[in-house]
C-alpha positions in Angstrom: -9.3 -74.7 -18.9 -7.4 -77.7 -19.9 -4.0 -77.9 -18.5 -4.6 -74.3 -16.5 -2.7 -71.4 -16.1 0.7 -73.0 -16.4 0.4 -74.9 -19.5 -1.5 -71.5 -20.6 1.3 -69.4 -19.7 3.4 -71.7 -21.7 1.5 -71.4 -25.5 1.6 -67.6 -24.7 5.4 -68.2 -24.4 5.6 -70.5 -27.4 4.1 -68.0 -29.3 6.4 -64.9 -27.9 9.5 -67.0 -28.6 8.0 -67.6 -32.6 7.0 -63.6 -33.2 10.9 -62.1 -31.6 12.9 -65.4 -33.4 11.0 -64.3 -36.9 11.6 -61.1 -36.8 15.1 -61.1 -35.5 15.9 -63.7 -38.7 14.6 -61.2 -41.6 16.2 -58.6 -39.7 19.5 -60.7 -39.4 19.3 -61.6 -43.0 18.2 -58.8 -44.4 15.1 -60.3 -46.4 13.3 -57.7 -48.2 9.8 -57.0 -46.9 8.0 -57.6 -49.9 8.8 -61.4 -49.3 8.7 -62.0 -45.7 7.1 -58.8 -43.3 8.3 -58.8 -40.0 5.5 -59.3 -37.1 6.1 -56.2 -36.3 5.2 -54.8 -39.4 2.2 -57.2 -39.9 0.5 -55.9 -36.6 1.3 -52.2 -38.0 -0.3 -52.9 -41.3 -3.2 -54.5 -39.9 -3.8 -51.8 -37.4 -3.6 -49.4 -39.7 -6.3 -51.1 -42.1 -8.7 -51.3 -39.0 -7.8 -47.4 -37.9 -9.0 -46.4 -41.4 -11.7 -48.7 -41.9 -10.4 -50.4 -44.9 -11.1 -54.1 -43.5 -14.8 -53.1 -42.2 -15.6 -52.3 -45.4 -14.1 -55.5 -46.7 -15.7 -57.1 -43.8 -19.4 -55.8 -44.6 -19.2 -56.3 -48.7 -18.1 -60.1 -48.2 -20.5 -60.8 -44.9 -23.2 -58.9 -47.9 -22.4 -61.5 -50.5 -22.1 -64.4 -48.5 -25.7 -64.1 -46.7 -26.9 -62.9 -50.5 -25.8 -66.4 -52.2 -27.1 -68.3 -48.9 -30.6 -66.7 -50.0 -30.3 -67.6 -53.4 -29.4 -71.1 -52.9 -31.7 -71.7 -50.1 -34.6 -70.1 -51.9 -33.6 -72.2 -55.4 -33.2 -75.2 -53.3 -36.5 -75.0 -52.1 -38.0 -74.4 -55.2 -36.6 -77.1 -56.8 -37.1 -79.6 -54.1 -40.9 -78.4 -54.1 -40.9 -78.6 -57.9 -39.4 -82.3 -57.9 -41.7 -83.4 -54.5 -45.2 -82.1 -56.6 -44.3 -83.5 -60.1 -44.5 -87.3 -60.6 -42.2 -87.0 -63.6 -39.6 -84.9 -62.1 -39.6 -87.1 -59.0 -39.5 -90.4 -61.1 -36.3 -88.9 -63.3 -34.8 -87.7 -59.9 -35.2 -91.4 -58.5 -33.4 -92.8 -61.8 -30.4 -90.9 -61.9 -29.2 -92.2 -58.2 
């Protein structure tokens, strides 16, 4: 590890100091939560969507599309690429247009 324990122990500290100084300024001022969450209430919410499986769900359907379109445009990539590689004319306007 770069920098070892020490300077590890130090980001971890960083990090501590940034989560309790946030949350005790929108306590301290009283901002609604709508606008700015506290950490605190962040962490709750996002336990709570992993406890009931909201985000796997979300997870799956976008990891779903994602691979889908990769098919798609590998698979219409290819077929153009082998469509502009067998025909001369293709191929020549191809060449042209660069």
């Amino acid at each position: 590890m770069i920098g070892g324990p020490r300077n590890f122990l130090l980001r971890l500290l960083l990090i501590a100091a940034f989560l309790l100084v946030w949350e005790a300024l929108v306590r301290f001022f009283e901002i609604p939560l709508f606008i700015l969450p506290t950490p605190s209430n962040v962490f709750i919410a996002f336990y709570r969507g992993f406890e009931s499986w909201l985000y796997i769900d979300h997870i799956w359907i976008t990891v779903s599309e994602t691979l889908i379109g990769f098919v798609l445009g590998t698979a219409l990539a290819f077929l153009l690429g082998t469509a502009i590689a067998l025909s001369r004319r293709l191929n020549i306007s191809c060449i042209r247009s660069w």
